[in-house]
C-alpha positions as CSV (number, residue, x, y, z in Angstrom):
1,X,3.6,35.7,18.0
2,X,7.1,37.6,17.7
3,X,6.9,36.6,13.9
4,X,3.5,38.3,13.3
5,X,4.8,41.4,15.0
6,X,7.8,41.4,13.2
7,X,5.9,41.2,10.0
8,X,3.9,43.9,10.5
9,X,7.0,46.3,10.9
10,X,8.3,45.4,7.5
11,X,7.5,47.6,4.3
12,X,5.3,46.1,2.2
13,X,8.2,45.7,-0.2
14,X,9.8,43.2,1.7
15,X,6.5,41.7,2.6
16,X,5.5,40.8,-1.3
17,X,9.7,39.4,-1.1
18,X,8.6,37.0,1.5
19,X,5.5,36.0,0.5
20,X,6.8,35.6,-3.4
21,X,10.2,33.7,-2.3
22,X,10.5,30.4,-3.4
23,X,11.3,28.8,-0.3
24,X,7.5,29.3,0.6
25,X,5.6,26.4,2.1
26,X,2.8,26.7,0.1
27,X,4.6,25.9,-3.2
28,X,6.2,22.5,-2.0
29,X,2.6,20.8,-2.7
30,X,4.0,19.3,-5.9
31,X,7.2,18.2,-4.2
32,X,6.1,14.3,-3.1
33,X,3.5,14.4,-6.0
34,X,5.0,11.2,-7.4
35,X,5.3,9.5,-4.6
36,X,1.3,10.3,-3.4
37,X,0.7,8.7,-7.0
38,X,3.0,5.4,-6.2
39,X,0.5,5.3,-2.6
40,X,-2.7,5.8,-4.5
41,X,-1.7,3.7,-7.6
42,X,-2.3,0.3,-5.8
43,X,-6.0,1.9,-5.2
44,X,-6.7,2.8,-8.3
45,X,-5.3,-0.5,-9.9
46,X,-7.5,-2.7,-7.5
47,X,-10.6,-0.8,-8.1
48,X,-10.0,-1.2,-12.0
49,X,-9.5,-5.0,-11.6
50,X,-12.5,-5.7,-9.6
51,X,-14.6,-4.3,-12.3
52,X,-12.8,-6.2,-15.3
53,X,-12.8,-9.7,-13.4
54,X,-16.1,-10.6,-12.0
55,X,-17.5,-11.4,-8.4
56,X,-15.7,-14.8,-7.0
57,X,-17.6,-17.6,-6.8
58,X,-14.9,-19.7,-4.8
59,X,-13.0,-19.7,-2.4
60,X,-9.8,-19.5,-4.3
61,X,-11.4,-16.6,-6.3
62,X,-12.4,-14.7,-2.3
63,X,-8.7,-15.1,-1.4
64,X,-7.5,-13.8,-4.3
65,X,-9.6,-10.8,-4.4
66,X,-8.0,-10.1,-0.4
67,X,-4.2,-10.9,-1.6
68,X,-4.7,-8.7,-4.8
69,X,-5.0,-5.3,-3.1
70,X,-2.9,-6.2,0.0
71,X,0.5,-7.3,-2.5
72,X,-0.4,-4.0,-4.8
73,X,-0.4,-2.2,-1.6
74,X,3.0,-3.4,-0.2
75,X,5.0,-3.2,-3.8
76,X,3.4,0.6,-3.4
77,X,5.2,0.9,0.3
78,X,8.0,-0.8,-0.8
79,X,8.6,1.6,-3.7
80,X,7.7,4.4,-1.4
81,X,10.4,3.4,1.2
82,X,13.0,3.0,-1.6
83,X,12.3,6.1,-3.4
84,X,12.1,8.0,0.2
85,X,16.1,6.3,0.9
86,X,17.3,8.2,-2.1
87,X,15.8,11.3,-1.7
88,X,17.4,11.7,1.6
């Protein structure tokens, strides 16, 4: 609440500086952009498959269409983990 008062008792000079700084929370949106992608890209991949191969008929076709997403989905974590280590 001290913040908001505080705020308030600026000029409005100094109020655009704040808002227009760079270090503003609401411009970071992009930062992990690449990383969302590598979380979504499984997804996207698995959805894209399912329509180019057909519905299974047996049951070597059924587990393959539950290992397909689930493997996409870990090298996706895996990448994400790795690329997460470096950043830090």
């Amino acid at each position: 609440m001290s913040d908001q008062s505080e705020f308030d008792d600026e000029l409005l000079k100094d109020k655009l500086e704040i808002l227009l700084d760079e270090e503003n929370e609401i411009k970071k949106w992009n930062e992990g952009l690449l990383i969302k992608s590598l979380i979504l890209l499984p997804i996207i991949i698995f959805i894209v498959g399912l329509f180019i191969v057909n519905r299974p008929e047996t049951l070597t076709d059924i587990l393959f269409v539950f290992l397909y997403p689930l493997a996409l989905i870990l090298i996706g974590l895996i990448l994400l983990f790795v690329m997460r280590s470096k950043l830090k």
